[in-house]
VOGU-3710 file (C-alpha; in Angstrom, 3 decimals, decimal comma):
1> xxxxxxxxxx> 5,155/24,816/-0,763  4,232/21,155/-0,097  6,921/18,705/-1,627  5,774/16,395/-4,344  3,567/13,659/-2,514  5,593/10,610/-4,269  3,906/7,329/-2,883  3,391/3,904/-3,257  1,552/0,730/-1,379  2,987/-2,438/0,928
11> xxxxxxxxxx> 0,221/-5,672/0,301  1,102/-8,917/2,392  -2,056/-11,094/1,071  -3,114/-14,220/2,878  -2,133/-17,174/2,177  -3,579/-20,693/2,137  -3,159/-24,297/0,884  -6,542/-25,994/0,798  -6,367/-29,408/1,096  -3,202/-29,080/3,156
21> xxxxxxxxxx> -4,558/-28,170/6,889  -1,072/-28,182/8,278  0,012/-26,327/6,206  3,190/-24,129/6,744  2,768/-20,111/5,979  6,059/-19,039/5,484  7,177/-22,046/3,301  3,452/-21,403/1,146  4,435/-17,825/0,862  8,236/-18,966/-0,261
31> xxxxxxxxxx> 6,821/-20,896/-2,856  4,696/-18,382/-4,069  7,231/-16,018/-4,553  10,007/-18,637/-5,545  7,461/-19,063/-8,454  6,615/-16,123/-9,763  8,310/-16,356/-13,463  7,404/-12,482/-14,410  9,885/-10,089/-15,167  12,208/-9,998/-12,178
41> xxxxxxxxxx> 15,510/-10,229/-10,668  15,915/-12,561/-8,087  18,699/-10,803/-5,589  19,500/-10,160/-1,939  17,710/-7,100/-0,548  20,393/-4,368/1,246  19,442/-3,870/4,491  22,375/-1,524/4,730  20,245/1,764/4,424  17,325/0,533/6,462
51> xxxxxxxxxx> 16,603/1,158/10,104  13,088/-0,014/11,040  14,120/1,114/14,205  14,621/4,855/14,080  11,256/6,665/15,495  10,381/9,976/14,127  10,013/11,907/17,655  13,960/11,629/17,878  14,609/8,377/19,747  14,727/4,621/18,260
61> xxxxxxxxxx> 14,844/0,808/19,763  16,974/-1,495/18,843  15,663/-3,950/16,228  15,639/-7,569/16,101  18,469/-9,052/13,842  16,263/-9,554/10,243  15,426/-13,373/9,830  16,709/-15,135/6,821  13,717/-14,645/4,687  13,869/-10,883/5,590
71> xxxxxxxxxx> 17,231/-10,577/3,949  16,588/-11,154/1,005  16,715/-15,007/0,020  13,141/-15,288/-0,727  13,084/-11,362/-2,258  12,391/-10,543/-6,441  12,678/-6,968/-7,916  10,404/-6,288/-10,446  10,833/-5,070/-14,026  8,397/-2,665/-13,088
81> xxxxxxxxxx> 10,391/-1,700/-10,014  8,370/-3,297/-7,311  9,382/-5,569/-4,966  8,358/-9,146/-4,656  9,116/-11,145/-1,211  7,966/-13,137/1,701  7,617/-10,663/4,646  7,429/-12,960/7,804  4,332/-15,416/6,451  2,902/-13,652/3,970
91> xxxxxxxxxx> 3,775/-13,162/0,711  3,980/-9,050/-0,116  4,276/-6,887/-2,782  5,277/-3,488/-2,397  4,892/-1,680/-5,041  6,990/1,357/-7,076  7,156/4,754/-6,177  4,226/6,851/-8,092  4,226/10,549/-8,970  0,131/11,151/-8,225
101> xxxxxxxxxx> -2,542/8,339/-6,797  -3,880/7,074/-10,608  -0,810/5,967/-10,839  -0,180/4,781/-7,526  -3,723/2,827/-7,571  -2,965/1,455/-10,970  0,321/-0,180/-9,699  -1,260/-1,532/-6,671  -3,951/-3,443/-9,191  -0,907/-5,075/-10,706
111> xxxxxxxxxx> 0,238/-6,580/-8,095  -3,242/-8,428/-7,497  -2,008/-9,818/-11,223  1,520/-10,763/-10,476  0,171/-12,501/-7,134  -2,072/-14,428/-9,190  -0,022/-15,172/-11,609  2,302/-16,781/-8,742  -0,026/-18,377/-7,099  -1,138/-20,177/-10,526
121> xxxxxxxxxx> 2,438/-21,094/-11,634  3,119/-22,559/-7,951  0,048/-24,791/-8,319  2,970/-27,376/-10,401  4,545/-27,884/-6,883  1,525/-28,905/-5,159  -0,441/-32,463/-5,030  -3,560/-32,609/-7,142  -5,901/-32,026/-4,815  -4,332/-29,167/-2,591
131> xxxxxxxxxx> -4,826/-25,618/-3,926  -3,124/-22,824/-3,543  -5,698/-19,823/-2,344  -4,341/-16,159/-2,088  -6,351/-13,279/-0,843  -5,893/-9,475/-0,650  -7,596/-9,163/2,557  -6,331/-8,106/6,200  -7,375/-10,743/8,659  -7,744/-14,267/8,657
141> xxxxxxxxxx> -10,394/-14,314/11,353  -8,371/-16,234/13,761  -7,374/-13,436/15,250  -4,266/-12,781/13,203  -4,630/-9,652/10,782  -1,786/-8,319/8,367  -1,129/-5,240/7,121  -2,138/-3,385/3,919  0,691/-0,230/4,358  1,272/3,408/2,605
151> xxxxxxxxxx> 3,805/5,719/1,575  4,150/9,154/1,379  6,679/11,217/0,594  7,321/14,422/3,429  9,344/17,024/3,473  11,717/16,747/6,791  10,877/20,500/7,956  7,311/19,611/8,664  7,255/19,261/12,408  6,173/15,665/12,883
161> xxxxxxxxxx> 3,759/16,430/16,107  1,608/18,469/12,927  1,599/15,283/11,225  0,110/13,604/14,778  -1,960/16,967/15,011  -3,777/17,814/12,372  -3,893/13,997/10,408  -5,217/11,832/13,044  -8,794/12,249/12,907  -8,552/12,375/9,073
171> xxxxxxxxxx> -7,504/8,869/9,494  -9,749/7,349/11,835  -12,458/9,338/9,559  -11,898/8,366/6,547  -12,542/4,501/6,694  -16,058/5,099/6,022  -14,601/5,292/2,333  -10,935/2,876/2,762  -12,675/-0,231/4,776  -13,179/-3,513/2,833
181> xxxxxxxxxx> -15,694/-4,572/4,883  -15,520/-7,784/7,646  -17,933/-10,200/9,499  -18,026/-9,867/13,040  -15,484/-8,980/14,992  -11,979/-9,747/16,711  -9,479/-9,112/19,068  -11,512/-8,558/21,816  -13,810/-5,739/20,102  -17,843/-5,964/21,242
191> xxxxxxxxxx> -19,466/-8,119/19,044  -20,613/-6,928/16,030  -22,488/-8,657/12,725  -20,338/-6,656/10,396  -18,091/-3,734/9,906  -16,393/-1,510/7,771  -13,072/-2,460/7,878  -10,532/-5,110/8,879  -8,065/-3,587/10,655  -9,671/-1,068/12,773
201> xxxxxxxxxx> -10,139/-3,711/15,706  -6,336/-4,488/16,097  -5,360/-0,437/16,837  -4,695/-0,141/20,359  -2,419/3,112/20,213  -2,582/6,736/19,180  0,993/7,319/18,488  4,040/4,267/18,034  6,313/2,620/16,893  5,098/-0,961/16,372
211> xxxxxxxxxx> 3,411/-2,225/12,721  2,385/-5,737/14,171  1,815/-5,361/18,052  0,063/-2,753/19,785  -0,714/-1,172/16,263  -0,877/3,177/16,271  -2,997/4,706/14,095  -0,074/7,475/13,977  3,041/5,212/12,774  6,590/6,607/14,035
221> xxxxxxxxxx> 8,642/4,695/11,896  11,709/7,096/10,064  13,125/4,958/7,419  12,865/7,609/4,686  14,514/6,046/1,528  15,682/8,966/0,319  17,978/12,079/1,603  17,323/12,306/5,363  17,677/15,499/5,007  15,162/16,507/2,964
231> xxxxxxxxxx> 12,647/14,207/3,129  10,345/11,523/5,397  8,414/8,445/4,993  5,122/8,533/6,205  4,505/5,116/6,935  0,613/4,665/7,459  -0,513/1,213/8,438  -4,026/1,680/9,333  -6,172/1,194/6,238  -7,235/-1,665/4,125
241> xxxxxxxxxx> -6,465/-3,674/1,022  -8,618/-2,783/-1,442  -9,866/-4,019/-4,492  -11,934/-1,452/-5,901  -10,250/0,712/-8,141  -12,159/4,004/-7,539  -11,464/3,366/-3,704  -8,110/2,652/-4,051  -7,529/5,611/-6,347  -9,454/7,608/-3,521
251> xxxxxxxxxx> -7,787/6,759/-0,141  -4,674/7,636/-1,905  -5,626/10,909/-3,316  -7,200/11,832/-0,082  -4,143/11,087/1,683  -2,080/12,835/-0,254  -4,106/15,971/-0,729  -4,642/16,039/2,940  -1,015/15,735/3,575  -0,037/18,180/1,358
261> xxxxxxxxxx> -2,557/20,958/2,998  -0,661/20,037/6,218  2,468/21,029/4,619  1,181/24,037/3,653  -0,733/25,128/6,477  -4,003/24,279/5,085  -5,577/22,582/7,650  -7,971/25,169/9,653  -8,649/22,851/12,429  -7,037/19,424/14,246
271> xxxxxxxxxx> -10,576/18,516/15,193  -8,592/16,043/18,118  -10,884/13,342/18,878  -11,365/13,020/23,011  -10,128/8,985/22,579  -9,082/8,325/18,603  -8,411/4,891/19,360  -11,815/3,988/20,611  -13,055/5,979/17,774  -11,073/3,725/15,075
281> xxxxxxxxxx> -13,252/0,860/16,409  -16,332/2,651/17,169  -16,596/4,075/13,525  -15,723/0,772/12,455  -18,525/-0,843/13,693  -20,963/1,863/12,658  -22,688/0,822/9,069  -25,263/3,269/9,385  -22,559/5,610/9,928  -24,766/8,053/12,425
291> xxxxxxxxxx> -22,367/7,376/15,772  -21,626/10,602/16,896  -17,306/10,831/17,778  -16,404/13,323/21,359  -14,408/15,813/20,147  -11,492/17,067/23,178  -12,375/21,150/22,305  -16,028/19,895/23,193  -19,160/18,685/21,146  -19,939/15,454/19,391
301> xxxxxxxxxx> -19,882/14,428/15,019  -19,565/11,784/12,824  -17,069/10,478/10,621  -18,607/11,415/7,785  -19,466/15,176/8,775  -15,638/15,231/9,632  -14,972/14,110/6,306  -16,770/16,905/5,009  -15,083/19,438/7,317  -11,568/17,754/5,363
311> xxxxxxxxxx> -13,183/17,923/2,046  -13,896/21,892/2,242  -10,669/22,371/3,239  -8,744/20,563/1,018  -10,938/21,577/-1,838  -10,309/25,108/-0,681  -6,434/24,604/-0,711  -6,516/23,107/-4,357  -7,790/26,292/-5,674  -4,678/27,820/-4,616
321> xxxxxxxxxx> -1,675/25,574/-5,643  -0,859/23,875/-9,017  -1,621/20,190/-8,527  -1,821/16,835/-10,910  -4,920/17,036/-12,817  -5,636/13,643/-11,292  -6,394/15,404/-7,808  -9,598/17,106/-9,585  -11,198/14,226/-10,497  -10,184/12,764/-6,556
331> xxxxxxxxxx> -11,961/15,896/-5,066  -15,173/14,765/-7,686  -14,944/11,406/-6,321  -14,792/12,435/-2,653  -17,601/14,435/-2,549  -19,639/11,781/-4,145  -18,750/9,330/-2,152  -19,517/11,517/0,966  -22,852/12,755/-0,365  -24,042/9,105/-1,445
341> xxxxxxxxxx> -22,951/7,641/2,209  -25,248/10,317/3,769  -27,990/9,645/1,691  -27,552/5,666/1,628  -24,755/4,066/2,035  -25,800/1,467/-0,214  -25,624/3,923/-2,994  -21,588/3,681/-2,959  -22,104/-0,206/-3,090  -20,671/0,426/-6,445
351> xxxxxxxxxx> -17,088/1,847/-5,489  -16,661/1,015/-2,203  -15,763/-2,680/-1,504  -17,336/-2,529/2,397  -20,832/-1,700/1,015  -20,492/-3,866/-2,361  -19,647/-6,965/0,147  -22,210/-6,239/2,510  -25,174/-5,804/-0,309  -23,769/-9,169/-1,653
361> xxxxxxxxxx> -24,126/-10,831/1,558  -27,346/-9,924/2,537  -28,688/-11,346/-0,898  -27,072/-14,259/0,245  -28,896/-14,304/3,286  -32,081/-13,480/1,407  -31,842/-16,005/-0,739  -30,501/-19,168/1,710  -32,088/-17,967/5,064  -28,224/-17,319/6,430
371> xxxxxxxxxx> -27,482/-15,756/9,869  -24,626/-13,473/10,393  -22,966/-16,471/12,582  -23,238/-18,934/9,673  -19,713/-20,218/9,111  -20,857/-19,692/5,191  -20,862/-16,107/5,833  -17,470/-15,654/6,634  -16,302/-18,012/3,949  -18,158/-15,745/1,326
381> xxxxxxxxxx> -16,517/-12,822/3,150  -13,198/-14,359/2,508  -14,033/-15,171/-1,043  -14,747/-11,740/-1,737  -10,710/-11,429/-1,430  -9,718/-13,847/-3,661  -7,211/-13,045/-5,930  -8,037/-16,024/-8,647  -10,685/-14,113/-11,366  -12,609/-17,584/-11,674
391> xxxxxxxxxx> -12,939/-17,512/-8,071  -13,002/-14,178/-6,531  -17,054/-12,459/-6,004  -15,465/-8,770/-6,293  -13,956/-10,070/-9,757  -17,780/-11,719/-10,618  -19,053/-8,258/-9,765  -17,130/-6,114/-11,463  -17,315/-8,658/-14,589  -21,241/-7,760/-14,239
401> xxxxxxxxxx> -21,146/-4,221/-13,982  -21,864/-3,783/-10,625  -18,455/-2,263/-9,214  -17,339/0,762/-11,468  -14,001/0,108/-12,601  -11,048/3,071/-13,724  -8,549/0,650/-15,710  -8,802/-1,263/-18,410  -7,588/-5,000/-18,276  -4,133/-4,078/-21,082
411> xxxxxxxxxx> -3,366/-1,402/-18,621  -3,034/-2,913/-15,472  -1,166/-5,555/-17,257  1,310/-3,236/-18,333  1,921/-2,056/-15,350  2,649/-5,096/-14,228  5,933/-5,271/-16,523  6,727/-1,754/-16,934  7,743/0,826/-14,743  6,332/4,016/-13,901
421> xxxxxxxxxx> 8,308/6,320/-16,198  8,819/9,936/-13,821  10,537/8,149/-10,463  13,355/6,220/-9,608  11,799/3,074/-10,293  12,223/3,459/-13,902  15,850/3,196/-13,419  15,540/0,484/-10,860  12,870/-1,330/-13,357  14,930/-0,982/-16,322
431> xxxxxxxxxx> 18,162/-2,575/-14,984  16,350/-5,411/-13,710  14,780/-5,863/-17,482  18,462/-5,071/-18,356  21,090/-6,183/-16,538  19,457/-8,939/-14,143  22,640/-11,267/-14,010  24,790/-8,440/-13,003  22,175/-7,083/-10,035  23,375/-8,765/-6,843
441> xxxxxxxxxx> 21,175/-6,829/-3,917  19,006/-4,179/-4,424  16,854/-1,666/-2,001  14,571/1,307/-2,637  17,497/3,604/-2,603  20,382/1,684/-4,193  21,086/-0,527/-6,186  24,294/-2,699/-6,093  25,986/-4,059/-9,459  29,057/-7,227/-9,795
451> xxxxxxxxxx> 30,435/-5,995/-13,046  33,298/-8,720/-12,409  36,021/-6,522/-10,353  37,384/-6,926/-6,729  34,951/-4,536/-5,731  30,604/-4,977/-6,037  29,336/-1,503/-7,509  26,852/0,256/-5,466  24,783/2,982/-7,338  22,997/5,120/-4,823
461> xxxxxxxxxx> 19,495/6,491/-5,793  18,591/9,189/-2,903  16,139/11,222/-5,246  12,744/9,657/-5,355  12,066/11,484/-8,402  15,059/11,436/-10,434  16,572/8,160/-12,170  12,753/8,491/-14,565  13,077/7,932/-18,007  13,556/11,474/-19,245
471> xxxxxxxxxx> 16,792/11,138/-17,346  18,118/7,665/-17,875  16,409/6,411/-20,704  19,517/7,291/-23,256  22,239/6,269/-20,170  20,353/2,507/-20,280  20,413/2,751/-24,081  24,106/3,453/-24,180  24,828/0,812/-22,011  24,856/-2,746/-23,004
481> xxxxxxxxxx> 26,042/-4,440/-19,934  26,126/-3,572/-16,352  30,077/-2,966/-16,427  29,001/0,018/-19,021  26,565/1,758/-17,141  28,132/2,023/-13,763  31,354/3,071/-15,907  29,080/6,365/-17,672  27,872/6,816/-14,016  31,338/7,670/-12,516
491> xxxxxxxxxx> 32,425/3,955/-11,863  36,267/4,137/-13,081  37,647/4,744/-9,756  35,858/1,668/-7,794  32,802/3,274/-6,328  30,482/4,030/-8,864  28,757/6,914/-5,860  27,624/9,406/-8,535  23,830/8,226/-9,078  22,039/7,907/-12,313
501> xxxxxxx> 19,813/10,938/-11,233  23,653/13,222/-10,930  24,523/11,935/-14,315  21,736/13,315/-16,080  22,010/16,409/-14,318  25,182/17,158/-16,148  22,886/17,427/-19,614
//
């Protein structure tokens, strides 16, 4: 039986300081994050537990020594148990683990607030006429492009070459429904007016290792943050930021449904493309979506009548397991996604953010006689990304109606404070809420307490989804200071190792 797919999304936005052309990244993104005056804790991140390093198909590299923005001194944990940081020149967040992909799409919407928010509050720090500009996009079209990452939880029995096997094509597939949508092309690709995504032109591997240089579509990395045992992180880095809601809420759901088939021997077929990283680009650059993709067993299909191959079988497999109700409502959504992008891809311009910008663009063109090589074009293309309401043309279009929306404006703003209450990052959200002046490092599987003895207090959190509210809530309630809680957790003899998670288990 598949394991629960816990999962959550990594965002590094681009940053900006118009007004400023020489402008620094990493310092911009440092003051972004410096400023963010949310809920948070301001700590070191442990590294301790992290091996970036470690490849799933049983060997590793040795890493570079972390920079000192990467351990920690520019890093915020969340009240609602996401982190907050500068990850090499972008500012990220990376948000808390979810229990099904509402959830998980609903958190990753509030972190488009909380980097607005910081990218308003650092606006005191700059001259009057320099701006801070932050977008949710993947490429700044110089040739640079930064990563929009996700999670899943795995059990550790699943062989890893099934993962490689049987989820491959289902990823270089499925961007006919994940791209945001890009002007012309980069990194050496053929020219193109516009494609579906921005990432698909920086994959150069099948299978690796690496999240900025020669990019896989299969990432290797095994940093599980949890029991090593038991579980892995499937780390997938080729896919888009999104802003749409419904396609957010859908990549996920996919994913995860898709995954969990794969655990359970679901998957009828690994359809194995005859080249899958000439097929990332190639359906990529396909907006008609009618390319046909070689398939290595012989024969020819597209994208989307792949897609549909995935959709029968996962729709078949969630007929015979017990699954969140959410994933009934992602099978609705796929199909109708699938059936409006054979009929017209246009007719998904309301859900999916590549055919929303491109519909918006060519009114533009319409209406001011624009080329696809006018420099205004790409400048629309980036303001399509903007994370500023007032500014940003997805916000203007959802305002109008024109992009269907799944969350209401008080929820995502909740979510931007609180925690999601059945994982570990209700424990992790609370104490930062808490005990925030007693929180001296933090990472997604620990968290490490001075409660003013020789010793620091480290409080180990291997269970993704224990430490949730119906386990800690009266434990936090109990507990008025830091020195309290890692005392009820085990903490008189100086190590404080039994976890919140064990502690409840002894109800």
């Amino acid at each position: 039986m598949a394991i629960p797919k816990v999962l959550g999304t990594e965002t590094e936005f681009g940053v900006a300081v118009r007004g400023q052309p020489d402008f620094n990244p990493v310092m911009a993104s440092s003051m972004v994050v410096n400023s963010y005056a949310g809920g948070q804790a301001r700590i070191q991140w442990s590294l301790e537990e992290e091996s970036p390093g470690r490849d799933a198909r049983g060997f590793g590299v040795d890493a570079e020594p972390p920079s000192d923005l990467e351990t920690g001194l520019v890093n915020a944990v969340l009240t609602n148990g996401a982190r907050l940081y500068v990850d090499h020149a972008h500012p990220e967040y990376s948000s808390p683990e979810c229990i099904n992909p509402w959830q998980a799409a609903l958190y990753d919407k509030a972190g488009e607030i909380i980097m607005a928010t910081a990218a308003r509050e650092s606006q005191r720090l700059l001259a009057v006429d320099e701006r801070m500009m932050i977008h949710k996009n993947n490429s700044d079209g110089k040739g640079n492009s930064y990563g929009f990452h996700e999670n899943y939880l795995m059990s550790r029995e699943l062989p890893f070459a099934d993962i490689v096997k049987f989820f491959t094509t289902f990823l270089v597939t499925r961007q006919i429904f994940t791209g945001s949508g890009k002007v012309g092309s980069e990194n050496g690709r053929p020219p193109v007016d516009y494609q579906l995504t921005q990432r698909a032109d920086f994959f150069e591997e099948e299978v690796g290792l690496e999240t900025t240089l020669k990019r896989p579509i299969i990432n290797t990395r095994d940093e599980p943050h949890g029991d090593p045992t038991k579980y892995r992180r499937l780390h997938v880095i080729i896919g888009d930021a999104n802003l749409s809601e419904v396609q957010t809420f859908l990549k996920l759901g996919t994913a995860s449904l898709v995954l969990a088939a794969i655990e359970d021997g679901a998957i009828e077929e690994a359809l194995r493309l005859t080249d899958p990283v000439a097929s990332t680009w190639r359906v990529s650059h396909d907006t008609d979506l009618r390319l046909p993709l070689d398939l290595a067993e012989g024969g020819a299909a597209t994208a989307l009548e792949l897609q549909w191959r995935y959709f029968e079988w996962a729709s078949k497999y969630s007929r015979t397991v017990e699954l969140h109700s959410s994933f009934d409502l992602v099978l609705a959504e796929w199909e109708s996604v699938l059936s409006d992008l054979e009929s017209d891809p246009m007719q998904a311009a309301d859900r999916l953010d590549w055919a929303a910008k491109l519909r918006l663009l060519r009114e533009y063109q319409e209406r001011d006689g624009l080329e696809w090589t006018d420099a205004k074009m790409r400048m629309l293309g980036l303001q399509y990304h903007d994370v500023d309401p007032e500014r940003s043309l997805y916000a203007k279009l959802a305002k109008a109606g024109r992009i269907r929306r799944i969350f209401s404006d008080e929820e995502i703003m909740e979510a931007a404070g609180e925690p999601p209450p059945e994982t570990r990052a209700y424990f992790r959200g609370k104490c930062v809420a808490q005990y925030s002046s007693s929180l001296v490092a933090a990472n997604w599987d620990s968290l490490v307490f001075d409660v003013g003895e020789d010793t620091l207090k480290r409080v180990p959190m291997m269970e993704p989804l224990r430490g949730s509210k119906d386990r800690t809530q009266s434990l936090l309630d109990a507990s008025p200071d830091a020195a309290s809680l890692v005392l009820a957790l085990g903490g008189d003899d100086g190590r404080a190792e039994e976890t919140a998670e064990a502690a409840n288990d002894r109800d």
